[in-house]
C-alpha positions in Angstrom: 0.0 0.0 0.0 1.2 3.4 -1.1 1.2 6.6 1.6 0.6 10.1 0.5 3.9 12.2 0.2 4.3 13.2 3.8 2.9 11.2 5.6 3.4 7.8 8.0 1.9 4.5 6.5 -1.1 3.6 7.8 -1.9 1.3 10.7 1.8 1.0 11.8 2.6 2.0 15.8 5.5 4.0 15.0 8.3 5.0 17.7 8.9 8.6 17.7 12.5 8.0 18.0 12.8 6.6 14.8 10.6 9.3 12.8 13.0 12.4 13.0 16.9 12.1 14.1 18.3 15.3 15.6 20.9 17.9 14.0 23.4 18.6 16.0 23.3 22.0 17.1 20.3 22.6 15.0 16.4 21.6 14.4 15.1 18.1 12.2 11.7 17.9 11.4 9.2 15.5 9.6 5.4 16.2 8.0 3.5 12.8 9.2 0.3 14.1 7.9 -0.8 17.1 5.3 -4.3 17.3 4.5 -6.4 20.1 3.6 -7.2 21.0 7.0 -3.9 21.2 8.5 -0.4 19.3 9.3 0.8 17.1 11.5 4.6 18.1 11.7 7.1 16.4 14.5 9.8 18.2 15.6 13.4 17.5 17.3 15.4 20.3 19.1 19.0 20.1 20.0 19.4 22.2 23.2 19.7 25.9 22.6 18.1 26.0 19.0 14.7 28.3 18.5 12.5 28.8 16.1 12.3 32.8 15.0 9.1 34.9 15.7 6.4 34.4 12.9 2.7 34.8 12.8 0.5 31.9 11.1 -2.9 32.8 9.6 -4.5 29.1 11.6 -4.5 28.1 14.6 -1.5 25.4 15.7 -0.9 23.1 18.8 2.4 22.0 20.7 2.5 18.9 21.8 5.7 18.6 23.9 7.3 15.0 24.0 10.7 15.2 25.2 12.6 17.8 26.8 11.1 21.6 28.1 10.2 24.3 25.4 9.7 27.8 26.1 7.3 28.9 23.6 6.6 32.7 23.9 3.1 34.0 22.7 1.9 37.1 22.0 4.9 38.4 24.0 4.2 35.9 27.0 6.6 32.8 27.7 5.1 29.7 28.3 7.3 26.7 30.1 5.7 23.5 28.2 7.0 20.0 29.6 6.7 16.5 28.4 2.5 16.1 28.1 1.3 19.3 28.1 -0.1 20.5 25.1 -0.2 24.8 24.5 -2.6 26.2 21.9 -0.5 29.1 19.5 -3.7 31.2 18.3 -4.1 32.2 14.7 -2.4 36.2 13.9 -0.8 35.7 17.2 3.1 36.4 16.9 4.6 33.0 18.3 8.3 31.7 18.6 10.2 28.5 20.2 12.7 27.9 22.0 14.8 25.3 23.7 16.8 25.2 26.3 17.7 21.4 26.5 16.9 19.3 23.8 13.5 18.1 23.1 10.5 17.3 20.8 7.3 18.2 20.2 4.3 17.7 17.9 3.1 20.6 15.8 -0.6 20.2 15.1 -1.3 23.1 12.8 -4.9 23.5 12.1 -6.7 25.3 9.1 -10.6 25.7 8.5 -11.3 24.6 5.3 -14.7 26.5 5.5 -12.7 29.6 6.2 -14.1 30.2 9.6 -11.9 30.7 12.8 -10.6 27.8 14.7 -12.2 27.6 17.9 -12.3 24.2 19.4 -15.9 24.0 19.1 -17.8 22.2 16.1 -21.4 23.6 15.6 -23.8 22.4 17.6 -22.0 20.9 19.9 -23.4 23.3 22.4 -21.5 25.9 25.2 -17.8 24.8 25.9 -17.1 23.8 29.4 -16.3 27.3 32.1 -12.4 27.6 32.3 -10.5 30.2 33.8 -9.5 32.8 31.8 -5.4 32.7 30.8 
C-alpha cells in the first residue's frame, strides 16, 4: 500500500525516535500528515536551538514529548514539559525555544470553511467554564 507524500503508512505503531533524528546543534523535522485542513509536523530540538518569531494565519498546537520548550506568545513565555499541550492562536506572533533538547508535535490547524478555529464544532453546544489565561 502506497502513503501520500508526507505522511506515516497507515496502521503502523510508530516510535517517535525513529521518525525524525536530531541535528546537532540545529532543528530536524518530519510532516507525518498534510491534508487540507492542517499538518501534522514532529519536531526535534538540539538544546539551545529556536524557532524565529512568525505569525500563522491558523491556529496550531504543541504537543511537547521530550525535553522543556519555552514557547513565547503574544509576548508571554510559556514553560511547556513532556505532556502538556499549549494552543499558539491564529495572527498571534509566536516563537520556540529550547533550552535542553527536546520534541514536540506541531498540530497546525486550518478551517477549510474559512471560519476561525475555535475548538468548538457547531452544535456541539456551550464549551465547558475555564478560567480565563
Amino acid at each position: 500500500m502506497s502513503t501520500k507524500a508526507g505522511s506515516i503508512p497507515p496502521g503502523e505503531a510508530l516510535l517517535i525516535h525513529s521518525l525524525v533524528t536530531p541535528a546537532e546543534q540545529g532543528i530536524a523535522s518530519r510532516v507525518l500528515a498534510r491534508t487540507a485542513g492542517g499538518n501534522l509536523t514532529l519536531f526535534a530540538f538540539d538544546a539551545g536551538q529556536e524557532l524565529s518569531e512568525l505569525t500563522a494565519p491558523f491556529d496550531a498546537m504543541v504537543l511537547v514529548l521530550e525535553g522543556t520548550l519555552i514557547l513565547t506568545i503574544g509576548g508571554a513565555a510559556v514553560r511547556a514539559a513532556p505532556g502538556t499541550i499549549v494552543r499558539m492562536p491564529a495572527h498571534v506572533p509566536h516563537a520556540v525555544e529550547a533550552p535542553e533538547a527536546a520534541r514536540m508535535l506541531l498540530i497546525m490547524l486550518r478551517d477549510t470553511a474559512g471560519n476561525p478555529v475555535t475548538g468548538q464544532s457547531a452544535g456541539a453546544g456551550p464549551a465547558p467554564h475555564s478560567p480565563p489565561p
